[in-house]
C-alpha positions as a Markdown table, in Angstrom:
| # | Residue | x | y | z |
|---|---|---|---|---|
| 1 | Unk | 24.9 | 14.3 | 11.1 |
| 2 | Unk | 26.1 | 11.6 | 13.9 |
| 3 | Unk | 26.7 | 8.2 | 12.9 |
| 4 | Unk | 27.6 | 5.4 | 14.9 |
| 5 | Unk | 30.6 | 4.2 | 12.2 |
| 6 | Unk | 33.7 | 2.3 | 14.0 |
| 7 | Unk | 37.3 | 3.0 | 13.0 |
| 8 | Unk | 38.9 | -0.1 | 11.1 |
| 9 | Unk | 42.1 | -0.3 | 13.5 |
| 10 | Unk | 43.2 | 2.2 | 15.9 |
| 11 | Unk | 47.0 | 2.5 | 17.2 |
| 12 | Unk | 47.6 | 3.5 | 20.8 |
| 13 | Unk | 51.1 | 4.8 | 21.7 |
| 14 | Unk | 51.0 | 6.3 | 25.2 |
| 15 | Unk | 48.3 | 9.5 | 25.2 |
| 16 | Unk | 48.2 | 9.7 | 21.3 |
| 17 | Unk | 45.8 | 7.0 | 19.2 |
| 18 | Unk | 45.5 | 6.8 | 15.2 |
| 19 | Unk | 42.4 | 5.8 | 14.1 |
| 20 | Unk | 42.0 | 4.4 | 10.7 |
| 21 | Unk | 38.6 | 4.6 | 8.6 |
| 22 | Unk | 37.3 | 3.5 | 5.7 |
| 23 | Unk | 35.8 | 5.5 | 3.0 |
| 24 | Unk | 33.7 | 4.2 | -0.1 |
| 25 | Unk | 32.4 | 5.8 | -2.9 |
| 26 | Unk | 30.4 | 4.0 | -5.8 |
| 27 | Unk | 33.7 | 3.8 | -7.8 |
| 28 | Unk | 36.6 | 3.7 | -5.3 |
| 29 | Unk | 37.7 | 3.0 | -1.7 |
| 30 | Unk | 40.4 | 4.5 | 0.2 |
| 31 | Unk | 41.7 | 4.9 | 3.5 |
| 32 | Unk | 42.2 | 8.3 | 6.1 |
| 33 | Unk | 44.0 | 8.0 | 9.4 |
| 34 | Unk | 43.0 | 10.6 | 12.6 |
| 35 | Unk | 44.8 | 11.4 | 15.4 |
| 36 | Unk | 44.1 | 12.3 | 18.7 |
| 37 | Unk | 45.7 | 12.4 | 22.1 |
| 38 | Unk | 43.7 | 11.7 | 25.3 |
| 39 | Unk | 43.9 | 14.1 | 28.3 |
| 40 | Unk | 42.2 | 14.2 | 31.9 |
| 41 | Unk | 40.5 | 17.9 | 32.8 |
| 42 | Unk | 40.4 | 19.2 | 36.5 |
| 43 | Unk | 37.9 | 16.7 | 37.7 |
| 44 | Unk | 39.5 | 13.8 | 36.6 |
| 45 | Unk | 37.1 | 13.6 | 33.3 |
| 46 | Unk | 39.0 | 12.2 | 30.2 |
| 47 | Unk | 38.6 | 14.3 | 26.7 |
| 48 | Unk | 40.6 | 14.0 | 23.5 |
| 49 | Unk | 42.5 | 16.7 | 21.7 |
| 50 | Unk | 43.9 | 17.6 | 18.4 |
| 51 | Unk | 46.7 | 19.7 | 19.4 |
| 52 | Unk | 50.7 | 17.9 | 20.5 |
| 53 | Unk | 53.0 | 19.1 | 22.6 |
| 54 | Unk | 56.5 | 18.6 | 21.6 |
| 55 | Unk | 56.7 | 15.7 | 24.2 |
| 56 | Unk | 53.5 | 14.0 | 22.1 |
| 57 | Unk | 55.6 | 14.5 | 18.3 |
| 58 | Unk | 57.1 | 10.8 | 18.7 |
| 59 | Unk | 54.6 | 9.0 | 19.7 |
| 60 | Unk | 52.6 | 11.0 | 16.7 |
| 61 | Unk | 55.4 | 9.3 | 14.2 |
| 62 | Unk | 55.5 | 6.0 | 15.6 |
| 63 | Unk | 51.9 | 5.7 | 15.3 |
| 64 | Unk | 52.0 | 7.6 | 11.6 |
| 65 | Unk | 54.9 | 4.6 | 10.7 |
| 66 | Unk | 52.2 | 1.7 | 12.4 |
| 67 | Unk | 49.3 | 2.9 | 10.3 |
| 68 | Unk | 51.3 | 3.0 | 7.4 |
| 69 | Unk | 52.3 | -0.4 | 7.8 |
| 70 | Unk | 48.4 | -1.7 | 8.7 |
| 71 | Unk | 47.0 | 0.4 | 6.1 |
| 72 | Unk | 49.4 | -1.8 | 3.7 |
| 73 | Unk | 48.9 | -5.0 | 5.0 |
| 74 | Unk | 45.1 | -4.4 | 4.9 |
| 75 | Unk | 45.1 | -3.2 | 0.8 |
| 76 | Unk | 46.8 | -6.5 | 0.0 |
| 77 | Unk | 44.7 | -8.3 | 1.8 |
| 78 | Unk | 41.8 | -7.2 | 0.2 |
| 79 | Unk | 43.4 | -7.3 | -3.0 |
| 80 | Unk | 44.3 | -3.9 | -3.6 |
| 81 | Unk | 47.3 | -2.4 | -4.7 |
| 82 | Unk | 49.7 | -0.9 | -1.8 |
């Protein structure tokens, strides 16, 4: 099923994005972060994959250390533990 749900914050370090979403349940909340990494085809079309070349690996962490750090700040500010 399709849904037109929004990522909270996404993180954009060269080709490779995080996205982070937001997942509640009737008891809980918690967050999940995606990554992806943008890439033109022949044509000039762009697409997003889910597999890194070694060249991609530290843009992957810096954007794994910046999600960290917004997935933090955004627990305490809504009040929940970090």
């Amino acid at each position: 099923m399709a849904t037109n749900q929004k990522p909270l914050h996404q993180i954009r370090i060269g080709s490779v994005r995080a996205s982070i979403w937001e997942h509640r349940t009737d008891h809980t909340s918690f967050l999940t972060v995606n990554y992806s990494r943008s890439y033109p085809d022949g044509q000039g079309h762009w697409h997003n994959g889910y597999s890194y070349t070694e060249q991609d690996l530290p843009a992957i962490m810096d954007c794994a250390l910046e999600a960290k750090k917004w997935m933090r700040m955004y627990r305490q500010s809504n009040g929940r533990a970090a």
